[in-house]
TIKOL-360781 format. One record per residue (C-alpha): residue in three letters; x, y, z. Coordinates in steps of 0.1 Angstrom, whole numbers, padded with zeros to 4 digits, always signed. Layout:
// TIKOL-360781
AlaXYZ
...
This chain:
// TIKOL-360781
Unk+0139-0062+0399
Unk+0147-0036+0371
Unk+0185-0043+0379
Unk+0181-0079+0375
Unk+0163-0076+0346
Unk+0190-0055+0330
Unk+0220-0077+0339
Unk+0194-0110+0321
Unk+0192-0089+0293
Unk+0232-0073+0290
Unk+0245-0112+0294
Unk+0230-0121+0266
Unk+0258-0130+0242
Unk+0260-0113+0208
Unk+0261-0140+0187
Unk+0227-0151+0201
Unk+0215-0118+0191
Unk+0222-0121+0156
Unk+0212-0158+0156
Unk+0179-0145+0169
Unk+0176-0116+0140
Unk+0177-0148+0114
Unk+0153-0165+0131
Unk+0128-0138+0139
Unk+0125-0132+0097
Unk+0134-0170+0091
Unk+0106-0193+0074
Unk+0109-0215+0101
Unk+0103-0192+0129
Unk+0072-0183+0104
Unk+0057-0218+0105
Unk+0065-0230+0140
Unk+0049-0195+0153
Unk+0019-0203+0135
Unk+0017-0239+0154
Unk+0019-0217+0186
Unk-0009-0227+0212
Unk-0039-0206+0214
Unk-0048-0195+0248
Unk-0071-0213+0266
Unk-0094-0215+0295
Unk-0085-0247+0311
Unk-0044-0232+0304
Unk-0028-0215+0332
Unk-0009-0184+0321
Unk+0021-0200+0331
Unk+0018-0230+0313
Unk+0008-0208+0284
Unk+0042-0188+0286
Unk+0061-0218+0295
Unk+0049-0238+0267
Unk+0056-0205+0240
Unk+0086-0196+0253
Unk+0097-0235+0250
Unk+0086-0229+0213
Unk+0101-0206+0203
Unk+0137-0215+0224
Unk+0138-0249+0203
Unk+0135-0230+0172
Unk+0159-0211+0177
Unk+0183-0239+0186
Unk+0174-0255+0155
Unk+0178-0222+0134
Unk+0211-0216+0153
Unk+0223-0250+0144
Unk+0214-0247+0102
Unk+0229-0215+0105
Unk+0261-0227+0118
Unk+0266-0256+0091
Unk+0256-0234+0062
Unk+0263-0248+0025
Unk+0288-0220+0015
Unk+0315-0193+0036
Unk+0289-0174+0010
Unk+0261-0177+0023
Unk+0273-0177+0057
Unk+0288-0142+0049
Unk+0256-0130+0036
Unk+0234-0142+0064
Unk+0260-0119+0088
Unk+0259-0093+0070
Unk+0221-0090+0067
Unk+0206-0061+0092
Unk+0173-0065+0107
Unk+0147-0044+0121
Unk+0154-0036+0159
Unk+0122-0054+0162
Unk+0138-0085+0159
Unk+0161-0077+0183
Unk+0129-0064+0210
Unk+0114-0099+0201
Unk+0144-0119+0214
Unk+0152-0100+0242
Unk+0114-0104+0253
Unk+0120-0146+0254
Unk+0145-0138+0280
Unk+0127-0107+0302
Unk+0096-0130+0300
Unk+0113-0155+0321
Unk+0126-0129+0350
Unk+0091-0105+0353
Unk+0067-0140+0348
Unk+0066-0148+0382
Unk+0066-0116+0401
Unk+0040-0106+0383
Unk+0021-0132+0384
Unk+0029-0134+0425
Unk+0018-0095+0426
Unk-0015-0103+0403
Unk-0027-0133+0421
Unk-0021-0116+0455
Unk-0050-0089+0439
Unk-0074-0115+0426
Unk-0070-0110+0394
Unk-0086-0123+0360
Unk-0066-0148+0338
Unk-0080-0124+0306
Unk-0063-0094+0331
Unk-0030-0116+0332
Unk-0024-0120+0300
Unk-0026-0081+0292
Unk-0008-0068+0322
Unk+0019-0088+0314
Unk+0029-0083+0283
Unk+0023-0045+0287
Unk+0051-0050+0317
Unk+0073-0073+0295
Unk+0069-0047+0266
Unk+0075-0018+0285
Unk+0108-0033+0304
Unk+0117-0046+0269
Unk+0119-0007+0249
Unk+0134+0009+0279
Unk+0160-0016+0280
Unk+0167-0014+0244
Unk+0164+0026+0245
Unk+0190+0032+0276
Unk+0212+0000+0255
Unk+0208+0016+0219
Unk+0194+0046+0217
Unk+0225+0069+0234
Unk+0255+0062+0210
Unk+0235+0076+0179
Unk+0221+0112+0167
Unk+0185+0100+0159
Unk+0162+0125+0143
Unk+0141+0146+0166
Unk+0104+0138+0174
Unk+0077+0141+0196
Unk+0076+0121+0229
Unk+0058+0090+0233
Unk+0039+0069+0257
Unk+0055+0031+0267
Unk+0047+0007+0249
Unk+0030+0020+0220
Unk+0049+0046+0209
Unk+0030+0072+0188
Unk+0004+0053+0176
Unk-0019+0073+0196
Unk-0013+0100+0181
Unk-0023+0091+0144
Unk-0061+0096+0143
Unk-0077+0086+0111
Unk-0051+0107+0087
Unk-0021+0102+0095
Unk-0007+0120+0066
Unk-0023+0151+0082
Unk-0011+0142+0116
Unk+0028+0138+0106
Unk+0022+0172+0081
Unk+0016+0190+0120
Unk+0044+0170+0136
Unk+0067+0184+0107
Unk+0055+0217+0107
Unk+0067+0214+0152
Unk+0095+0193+0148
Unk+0111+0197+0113
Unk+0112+0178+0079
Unk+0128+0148+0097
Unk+0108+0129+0124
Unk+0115+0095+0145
Unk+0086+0082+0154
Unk+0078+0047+0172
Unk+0049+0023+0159
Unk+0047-0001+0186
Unk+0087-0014+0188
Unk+0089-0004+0154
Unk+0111+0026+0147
Unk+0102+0045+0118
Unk+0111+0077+0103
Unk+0092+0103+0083
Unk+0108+0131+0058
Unk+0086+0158+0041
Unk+0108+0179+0018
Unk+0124+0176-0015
Unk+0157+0175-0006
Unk+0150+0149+0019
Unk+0127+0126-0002
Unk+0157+0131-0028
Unk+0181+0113-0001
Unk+0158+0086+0007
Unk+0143+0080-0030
Unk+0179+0085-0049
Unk+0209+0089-0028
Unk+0201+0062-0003
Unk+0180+0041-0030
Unk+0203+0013-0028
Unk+0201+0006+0009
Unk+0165+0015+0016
Unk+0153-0001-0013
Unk+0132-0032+0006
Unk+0102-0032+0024
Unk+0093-0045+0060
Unk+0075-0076+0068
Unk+0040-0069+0072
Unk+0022-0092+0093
Unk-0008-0084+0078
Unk+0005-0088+0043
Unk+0016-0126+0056
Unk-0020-0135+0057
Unk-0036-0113+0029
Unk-0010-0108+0004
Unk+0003-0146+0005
Unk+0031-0144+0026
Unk+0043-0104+0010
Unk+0051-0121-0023
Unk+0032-0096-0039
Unk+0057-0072-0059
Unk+0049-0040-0042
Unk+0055-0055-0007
Unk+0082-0084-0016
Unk+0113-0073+0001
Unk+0143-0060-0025
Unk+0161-0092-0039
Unk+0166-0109-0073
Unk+0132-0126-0070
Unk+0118-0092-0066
Unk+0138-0082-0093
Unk+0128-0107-0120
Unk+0091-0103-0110
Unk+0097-0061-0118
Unk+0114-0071-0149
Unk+0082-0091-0161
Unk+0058-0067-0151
Unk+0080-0035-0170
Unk+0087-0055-0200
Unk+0058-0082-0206
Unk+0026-0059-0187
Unk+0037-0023-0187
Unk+0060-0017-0214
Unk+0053+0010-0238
Unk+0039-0012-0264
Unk+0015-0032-0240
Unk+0001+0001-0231
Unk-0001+0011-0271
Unk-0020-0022-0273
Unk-0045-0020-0249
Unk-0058+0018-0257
Unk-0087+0001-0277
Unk-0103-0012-0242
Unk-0093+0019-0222
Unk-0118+0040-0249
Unk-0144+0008-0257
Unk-0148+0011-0213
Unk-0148+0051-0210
Unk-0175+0047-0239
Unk-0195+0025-0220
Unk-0190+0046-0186
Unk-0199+0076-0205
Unk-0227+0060-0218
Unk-0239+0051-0189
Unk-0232+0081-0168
Unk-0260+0098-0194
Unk-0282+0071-0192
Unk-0285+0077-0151
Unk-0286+0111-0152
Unk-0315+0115-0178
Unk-0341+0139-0168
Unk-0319+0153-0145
Unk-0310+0118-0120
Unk-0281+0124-0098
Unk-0254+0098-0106
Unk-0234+0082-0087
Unk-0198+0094-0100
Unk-0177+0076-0074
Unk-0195+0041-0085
Unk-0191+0048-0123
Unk-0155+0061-0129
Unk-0144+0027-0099
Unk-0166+0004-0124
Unk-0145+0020-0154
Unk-0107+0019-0137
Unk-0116-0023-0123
Unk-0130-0028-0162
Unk-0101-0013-0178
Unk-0077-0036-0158
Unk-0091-0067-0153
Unk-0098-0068-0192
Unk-0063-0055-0196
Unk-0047-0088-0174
Unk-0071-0117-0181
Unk-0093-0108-0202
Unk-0129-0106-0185
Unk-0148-0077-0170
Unk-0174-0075-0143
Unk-0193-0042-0139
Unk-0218-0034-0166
Unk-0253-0041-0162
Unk-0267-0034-0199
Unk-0239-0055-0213
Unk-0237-0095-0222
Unk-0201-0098-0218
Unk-0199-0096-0181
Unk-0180-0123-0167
Unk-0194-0153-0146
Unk-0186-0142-0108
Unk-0192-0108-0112
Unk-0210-0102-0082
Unk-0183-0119-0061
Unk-0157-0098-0075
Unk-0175-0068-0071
Unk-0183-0079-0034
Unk-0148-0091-0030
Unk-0133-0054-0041
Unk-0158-0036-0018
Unk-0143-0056+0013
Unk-0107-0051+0002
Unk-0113-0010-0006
Unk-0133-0005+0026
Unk-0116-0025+0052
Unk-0091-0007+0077
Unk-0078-0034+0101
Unk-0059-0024+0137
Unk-0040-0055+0135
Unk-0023-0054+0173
Unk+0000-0079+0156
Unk+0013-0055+0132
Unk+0030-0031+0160
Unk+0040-0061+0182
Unk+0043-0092+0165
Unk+0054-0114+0197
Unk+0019-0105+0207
Unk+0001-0120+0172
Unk-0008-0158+0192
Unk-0028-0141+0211
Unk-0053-0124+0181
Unk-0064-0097+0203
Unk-0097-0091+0190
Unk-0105-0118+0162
Unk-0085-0100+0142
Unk-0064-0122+0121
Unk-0097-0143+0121
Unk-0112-0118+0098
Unk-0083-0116+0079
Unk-0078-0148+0070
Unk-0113-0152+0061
Unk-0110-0123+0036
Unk-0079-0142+0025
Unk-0098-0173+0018
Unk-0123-0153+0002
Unk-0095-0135-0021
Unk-0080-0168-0027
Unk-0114-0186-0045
Unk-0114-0157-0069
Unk-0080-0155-0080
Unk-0081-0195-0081
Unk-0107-0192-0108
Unk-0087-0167-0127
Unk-0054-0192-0134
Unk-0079-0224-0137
Unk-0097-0203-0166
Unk-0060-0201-0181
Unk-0055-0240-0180
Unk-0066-0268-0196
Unk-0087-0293-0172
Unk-0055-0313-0159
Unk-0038-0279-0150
Unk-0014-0275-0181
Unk-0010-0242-0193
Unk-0029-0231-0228
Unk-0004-0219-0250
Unk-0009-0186-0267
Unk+0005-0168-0293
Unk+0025-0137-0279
Unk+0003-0112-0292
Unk-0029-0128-0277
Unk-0012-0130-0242
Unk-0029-0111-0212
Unk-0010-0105-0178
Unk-0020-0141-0163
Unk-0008-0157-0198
Unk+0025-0140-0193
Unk+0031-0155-0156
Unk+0020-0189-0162
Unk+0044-0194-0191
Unk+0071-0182-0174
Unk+0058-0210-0145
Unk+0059-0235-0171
Unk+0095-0228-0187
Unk+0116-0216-0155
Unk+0120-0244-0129
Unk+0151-0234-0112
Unk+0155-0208-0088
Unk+0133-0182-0103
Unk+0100-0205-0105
Unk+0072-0184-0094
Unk+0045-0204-0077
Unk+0006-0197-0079
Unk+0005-0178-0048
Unk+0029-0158-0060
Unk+0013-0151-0094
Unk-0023-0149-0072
Unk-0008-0122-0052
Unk+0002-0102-0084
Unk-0033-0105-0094
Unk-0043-0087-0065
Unk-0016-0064-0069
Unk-0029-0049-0099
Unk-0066-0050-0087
Unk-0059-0035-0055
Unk-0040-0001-0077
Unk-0065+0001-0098
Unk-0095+0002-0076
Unk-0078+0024-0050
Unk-0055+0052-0069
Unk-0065+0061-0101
Unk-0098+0060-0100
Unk-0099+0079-0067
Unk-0076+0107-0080
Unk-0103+0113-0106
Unk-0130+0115-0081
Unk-0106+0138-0065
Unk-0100+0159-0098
Unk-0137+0159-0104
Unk-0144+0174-0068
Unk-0119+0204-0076
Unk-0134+0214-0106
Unk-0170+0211-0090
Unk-0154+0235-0065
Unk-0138+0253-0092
Unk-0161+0262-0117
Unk-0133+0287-0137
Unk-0110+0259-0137
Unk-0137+0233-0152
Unk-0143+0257-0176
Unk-0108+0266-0188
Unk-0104+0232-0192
Unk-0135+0225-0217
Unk-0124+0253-0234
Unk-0093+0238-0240
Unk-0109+0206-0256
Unk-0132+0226-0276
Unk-0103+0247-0290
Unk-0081+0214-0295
Unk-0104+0185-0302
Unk-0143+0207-0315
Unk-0172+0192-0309
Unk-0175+0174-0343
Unk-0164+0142-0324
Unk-0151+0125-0291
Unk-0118+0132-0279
Unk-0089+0105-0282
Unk-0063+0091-0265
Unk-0038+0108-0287
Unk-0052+0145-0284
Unk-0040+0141-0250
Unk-0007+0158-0260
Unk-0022+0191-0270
Unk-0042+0197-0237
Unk-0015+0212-0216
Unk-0043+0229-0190
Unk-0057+0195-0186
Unk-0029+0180-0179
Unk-0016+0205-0154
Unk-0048+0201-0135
Unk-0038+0164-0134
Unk-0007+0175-0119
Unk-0025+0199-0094
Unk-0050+0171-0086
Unk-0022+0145-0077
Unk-0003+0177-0053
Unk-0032+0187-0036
Unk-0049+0152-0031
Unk-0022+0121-0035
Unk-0040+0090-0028
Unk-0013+0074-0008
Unk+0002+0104+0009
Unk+0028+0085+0024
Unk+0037+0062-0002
Unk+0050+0026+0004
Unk+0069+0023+0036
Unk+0105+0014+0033
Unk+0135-0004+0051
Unk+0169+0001+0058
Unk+0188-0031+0053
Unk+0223-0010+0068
Unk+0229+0017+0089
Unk+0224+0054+0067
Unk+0225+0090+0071
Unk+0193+0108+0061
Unk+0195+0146+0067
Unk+0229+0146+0088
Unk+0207+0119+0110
Unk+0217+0083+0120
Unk+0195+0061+0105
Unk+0199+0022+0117
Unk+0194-0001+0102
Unk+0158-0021+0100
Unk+0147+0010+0100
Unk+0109+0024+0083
Unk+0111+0049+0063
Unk+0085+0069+0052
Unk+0076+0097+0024
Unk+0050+0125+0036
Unk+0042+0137-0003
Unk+0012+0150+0015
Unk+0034+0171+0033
Unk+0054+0184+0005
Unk+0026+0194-0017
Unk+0010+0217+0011
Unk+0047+0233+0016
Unk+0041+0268+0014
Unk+0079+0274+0013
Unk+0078+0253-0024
Unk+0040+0264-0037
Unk+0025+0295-0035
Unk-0009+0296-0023
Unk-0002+0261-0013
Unk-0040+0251-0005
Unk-0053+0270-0034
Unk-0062+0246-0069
Unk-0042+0265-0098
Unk-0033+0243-0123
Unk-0015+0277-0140
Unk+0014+0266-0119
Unk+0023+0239-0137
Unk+0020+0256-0175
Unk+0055+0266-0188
Unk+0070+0240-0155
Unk+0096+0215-0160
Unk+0079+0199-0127
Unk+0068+0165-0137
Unk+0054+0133-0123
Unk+0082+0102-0133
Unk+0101+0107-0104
Unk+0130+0129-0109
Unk+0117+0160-0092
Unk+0109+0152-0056
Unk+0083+0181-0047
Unk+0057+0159-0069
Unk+0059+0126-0057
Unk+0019+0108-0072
Unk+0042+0075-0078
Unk+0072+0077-0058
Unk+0106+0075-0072
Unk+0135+0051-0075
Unk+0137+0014-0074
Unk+0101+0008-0058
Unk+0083+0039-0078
Unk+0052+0019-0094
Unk+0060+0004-0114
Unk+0026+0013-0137
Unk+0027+0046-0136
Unk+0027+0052-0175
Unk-0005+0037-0174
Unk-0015+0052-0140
Unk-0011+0090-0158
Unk-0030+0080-0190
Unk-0059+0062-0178
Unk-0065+0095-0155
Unk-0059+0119-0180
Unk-0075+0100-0205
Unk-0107+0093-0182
Unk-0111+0128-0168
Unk-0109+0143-0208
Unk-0135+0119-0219
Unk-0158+0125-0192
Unk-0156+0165-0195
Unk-0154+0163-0234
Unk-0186+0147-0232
Unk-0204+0160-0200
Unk-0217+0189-0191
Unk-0218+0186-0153
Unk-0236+0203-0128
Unk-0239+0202-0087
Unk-0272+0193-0071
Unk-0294+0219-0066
Unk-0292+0241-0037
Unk-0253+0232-0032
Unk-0230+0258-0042
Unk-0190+0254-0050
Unk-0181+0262-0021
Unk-0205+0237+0001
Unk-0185+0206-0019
Unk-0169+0186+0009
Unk-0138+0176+0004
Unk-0128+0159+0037
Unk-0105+0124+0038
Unk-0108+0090+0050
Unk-0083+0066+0047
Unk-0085+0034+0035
Unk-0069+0015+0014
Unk-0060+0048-0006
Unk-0069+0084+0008
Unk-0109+0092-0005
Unk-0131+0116+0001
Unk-0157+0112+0032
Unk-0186+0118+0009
Unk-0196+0102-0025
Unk-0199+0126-0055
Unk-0234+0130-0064
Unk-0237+0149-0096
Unk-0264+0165-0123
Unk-0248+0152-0158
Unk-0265+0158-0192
Unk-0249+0155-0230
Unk-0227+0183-0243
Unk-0219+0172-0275
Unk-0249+0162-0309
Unk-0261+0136-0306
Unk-0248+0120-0340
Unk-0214+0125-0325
Unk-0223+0100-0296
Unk-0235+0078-0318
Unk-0208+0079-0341
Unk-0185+0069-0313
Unk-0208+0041-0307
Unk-0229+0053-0280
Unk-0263+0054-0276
Unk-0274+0087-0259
């Protein structure tokens, strides 16, 4: 059968191969795969298959046809010369195995008295399995691939992941070297972890790995990847980084909007005393997440929603506070994710949950734009200077109806864009900081020091002292090596065949960033594991991307794009809080007892929350000069 199975797949003309890479990322493919039939009990797994492979056959006659006529030479060019993932390829040549292994199978199976449920699993793990080894013994001999540790069929190396993978792919490196090829389900990926290689990836090859894959989750939560951080490379992702760079993050937005970052660190500060009078622990990982969400959601449309001894809180605040719990704490296996020909059958209610999330997402950010409209939906025009984020995108809506026209899912999903950074990186990397300097009480106080020297204790420190507190920012810098909150940055895609390290890299290919990795190098740091932020006083080593052992925000076209105001609202949170605090364990833990184990999320946190003893350490008429009431 194996033979037979080879010779279906080898006749398989090329030019159905590349017809079937446009239609695998096509919208069409999209929608009619979404129509596909759900299984059911009174459906024979034959008629099931029959009836999907039917599917998915007339699309891709349809698909095959349009891209035949084609409106330009152009565009015809264009589509030809676009590389997909080898995904694409594995789904394709899975229409044709299914049709050869379908009926032994189900011959063998039904000899055996076996369950339709049991059907249905057995045979895609045969299809899936013929499918890789075909396209292994096919592909995989005529390039040098990077080295790696050997998989299972099927699967890959999923299974050997665990719940960090940054610390997983740190010990594959360590075994196997700074360049790894790895398999997620039929998706082959690659992971670098030194300088020199995330300089190749990041800079030289920029150009070609510039795009991301298609998620299947982000399809359902993140409105079809439209959001900016996920869209693949193209000029729509490139006007939508040019609005957010000049009309959200430019240097004079960020000027603008200092008086909110200090009005919210007040307030946390403020209440981070009021909970920890007569000695109360508080609850730092709740605070400093309240702070970070009220900074940005003031910051792009105006409201805020954490706050309890405040009367500006906005209507809905308990849904969005509900709403960012679910999006922060949930980790979905989406089996769809590794083997998208396999998504129909939502193994595990799966995509059910997700969509519900998605519908859940969707209400909230529907009330955002409807607050920026008049009652019949027409924008409310603004003066420039009075324009938030959401202002910004709905008058571009309103005055570009050609081929740049964003819709409202797309200016919904850069909504959650900006919620989703905020809530998951920079208020985790000063949870992070603050756990270091609980842990390292000579640090902590080096670093008060330094604001007493610089700033007194005559009155509160400010956004612009931040300049003149080197040590503080250096243990920024050591907090964002030791403890990146997304280790592995932003997977990305090849769209043509490259070399990374002397390797073959082909095309549709993930490629990954272990910054995790490279800050625990011993070969680059000395003491690696140890929290000095000495090394970085008198260093040129700086975090905007253009040296590649400190990575916080990635580098080249997709570095985030808010990292200006990424940097200041940590530095400028973790001064205010240790200007002003005087912090202290619980008693009967020691510096050493701090845990400071990971879980992964939607960003890398710790396991435990960071419980606290605060108390004042400045006068009291210098609180309350600031406005605060201590």
């Amino acid at each position: 059968m194996r033979y037979i199975l080879l010779h279906r797949f080898i006749s398989i003309k090329g030019t159905d191969m590349e017809y079937a890479s446009i239609l695998y990322n096509s919208k069409r493919f999209r929608e009619g795969s979404r129509r596909l039939p759900k299984p059911k009990r009174t459906q024979s797994l034959f008629q099931l298959l029959s009836e999907v492979r039917g599917r998915h056959l007339a699309l891709l006659q349809a698909e095959r046809l349009e891209y035949r006529r084609g409106n330009t030479e152009s565009e015809r060019r264009s589509e030809r010369e676009t590389r997909y993932s080898i995904a694409s390829y594995t789904t394709y040549a899975m229409e044709n195995i299914m049709e050869a292994t379908r009926r032994s199978v189900l011959d063998l199976m039904s000899a055996a008295g076996t369950t339709m449920s049991q059907y249905t699993v057995a045979t895609a793990c045969i299809v899936i399995l013929v499918g890789m080894l075909i396209l292994k013994s096919v592909l995989g001999n005529k390039l040098r691939l990077p080295p790696g540790p050997r998989g299972l069929p099927m699967i890959g190396h999923l299974h050997l992941l665990g719940t960090a993978p940054h610390q997983t792919l740190l010990a594959m490196s360590q075994k196997h070297g700074h360049i790894i090829r790895l398999n997620f389900g039929v998706y082959p990926t690659v992971v670098v972890s030194s300088p020199d290689l995330a300089r190749e990836v990041l800079k030289t090859q920029d150009q070609h790995l510039a795009s991301r894959p298609t998620f299947e989750s982000g399809k359902i939560l993140a409105y079809d990847n439209q959001s900016t951080s996920l869209r693949p490379y193209g000029d729509k992702w490139r006007m939508m980084r040019k609005i957010m760079s000049t009309e959200l993050l430019s240097g004079k937005r960020i000027e603008q909007s200092q008086k909110i970052r200090t009005e919210e660190l007040r307030n946390t500060v403020e209440d981070i005393l009021s909970d920890g009078h007569n000695g109360q622990l508080v609850d730092i990982d709740a605070k400093l997440t309240a702070l970070v969400l009220n900074q940005t959601t003031r910051f792009n449309f105006r409201r805020r929603y954490y706050g309890t001894k405040r009367t500006d809180v906005a209507e809905g605040a308990e849904a969005f506070q509900d709403l960012v719990k679910v999006i922060g704490g949930t980790s979905f296996f989406f089996p769809g994710e590794f083997f998208p020909f396999l998504k129909f059958l939502d193994l595990g209610g799966v995509e059910k949950k997700m969509r519900k999330l998605a519908h859940q997402a969707d209400v909230f950010y529907s009330s955002i734009l409807a607050s920026h409209r008049n009652p019949d939906g027409s924008y409310i025009p603004k003066d420039s200077v009075d324009m938030d984020f959401v202002d910004v995108l709905l008058a571009f809506q309103r005055d570009n109806t050609n081929e740049f026209f964003i819709s409202d899912d797309q200016i919904k999903a850069s909504i959650q864009d900006v919620i989703i950074a905020s809530s998951s990186t920079s208020s985790a990397s000063m949870i992070w900081g603050l756990a270091e300097l609980m842990r390292n009480p000579g640090v902590l106080k080096k670093a008060q020091q330094e604001l007493d020297e610089v700033v007194g204790r005559e009155r509160v420190v400010e956004e612009g002292d931040l300049a003149r507190l080197p040590y503080l920012r250096a243990m920024v810098k050591e907090t964002f090596r030791l403890h990146p909150v997304l280790p592995l940055l932003l997977p990305h895609q090849s769209d043509v065949d490259v070399k990374i390290g002397g390797y073959d890299i082909p095309a549709g290919t993930r490629v990954m960033v272990n910054t995790y990795a490279i800050g625990r190098d011993p070969s680059i740091w000395k003491s690696a594991l140890d929290f000095t932020p000495e090394r970085f006083l008198g260093s040129s080593i700086d975090v905007k991307g253009q040296n590649f052992e400190l990575l916080p925000f990635g580098a080249g076209r997709r570095m985030c794009v808010g990292f200006n105001l990424g940097l200041v609202t940590v530095e400028y949170g973790l001064a205010q809080i240790l200007h002003c605090c005087d912090l202290q364990l619980p008693e009967g833990i020691s510096p050493k007892d701090v845990n400071m184990d990971e879980q992964s999320g939607a960003s890398v946190t710790r396991t435990q929350t960071l419980m606290l003893r605060v108390s004042p350490r400045l006068p009291p008429h210098v609180y309350a000069k600031a406005g605060m009431q201590i």
